[in-house]
Steps between C-alpha positions, in 0.01 A plus 500: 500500500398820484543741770203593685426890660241556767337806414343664831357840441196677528313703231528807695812555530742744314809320526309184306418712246819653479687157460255299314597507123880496599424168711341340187797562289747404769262152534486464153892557424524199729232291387365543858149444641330731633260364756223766622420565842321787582489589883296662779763684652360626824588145670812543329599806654346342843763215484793725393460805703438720154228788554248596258604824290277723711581393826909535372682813695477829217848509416477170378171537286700819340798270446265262319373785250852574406623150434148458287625834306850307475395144363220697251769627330725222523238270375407770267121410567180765571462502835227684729647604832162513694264324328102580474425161654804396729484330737188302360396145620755257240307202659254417153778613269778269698251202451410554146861468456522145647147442279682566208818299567289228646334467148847556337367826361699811442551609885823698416378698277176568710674647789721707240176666384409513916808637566450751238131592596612572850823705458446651172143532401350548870254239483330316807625122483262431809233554255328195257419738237849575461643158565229366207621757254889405564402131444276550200812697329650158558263325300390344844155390614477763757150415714668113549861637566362742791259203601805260494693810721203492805529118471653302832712347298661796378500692853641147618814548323495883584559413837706236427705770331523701773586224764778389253636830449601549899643092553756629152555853687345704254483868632333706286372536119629389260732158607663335275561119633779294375588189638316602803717820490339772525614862309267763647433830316521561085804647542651176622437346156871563394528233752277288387630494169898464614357175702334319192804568309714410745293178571612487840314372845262694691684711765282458872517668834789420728 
């Protein structure tokens, strides 16, 4: 059987977008799934005793701008430090996300191009003008994806999402869960990669 990767992460955040395309290939080396689950993080932070960026003390927001300036160039990706639009509301993006992989559309490569219109072209994700444009770039019905997004169904498993991301410990985004392990952080995907090689069991808490 194919491994299986719990992908919590939120549309907003740099540190998705940063380790995005080098999770796909590290899935796809290992003939892994990757299993979407884009979160509300506020409750996550609530349940882990994380603090939103703006409420964090300054020397750690100006730690955060020179660890983005470090994993831009290792990633070797464009990468906006402050961002026209940041933070903006990821609620409508997270959920067309979950529309998409719901429907077994192309949900990976929609939040690449959300990644991208947040932290490289300084576009407003909490906007459906912009959200319809991404989708109909995918060759995607756009008007029944974002209907399919505001849907209870959809903000059913949003919440889900969320409530399942703090029972597997999930900290921040993105979270990459293994075997109910969880490797917090894109620069924990060397990790992540050395444990599907490796095959091995799910390390826990002691």
């Amino acid at each position: 059987m194919p491994a299986v990767i719990d992908y919590f992460y939120t549309h907003i955040s740099p540190w998705a977008y940063l380790g995005h395309q080098a999770f796909r290939e590290i899935a796809a080396r290992h003939g892994a799934k990757i299993r979407l689950r884009p979160v509300d993080l506020s409750g996550v932070f609530d349940a882990s005793g994380g603090m939103p960026l703006g409420k964090r003390h300054p020397v750690r927001q100006s730690y955060r701008y020179i660890e983005m300036q470090r994993w831009r160039d290792k990633r070797g990706l464009p990468l906006t430090l402050k961002p026209a639009f940041f933070p903006a509301p990821p609620g409508l993006c997270d959920c067309c996300a979950i529309a998409l992989a719901e429907q077994g559309g192309p949900a990976l490569d929609f939040a690449a191009m959300a990644f991208k219109a947040v932290w490289v072209d300084d576009r407003n994700i909490a906007e459906a003008a912009v959200l319809s444009e991404l989708l109909a770039g995918l060759g995607q019905e756009a008007e029944a994806v974002l209907e399919a997004a505001r849907s209870q169904d959809i903000t059913a498993i949003y919440k889900q999402n969320q409530s399942d991301a703090i029972e597997l410990g999930v900290i921040g985004s993105p979270c990459y869960v293994l075997n109910g392990e969880p490797f917090w952080g894109q620069d924990r995907l060397d990790l992540l990669d050395d444990a599907l090689t490796s095959g091995r069991g799910p390390y826990k808490p002691v």
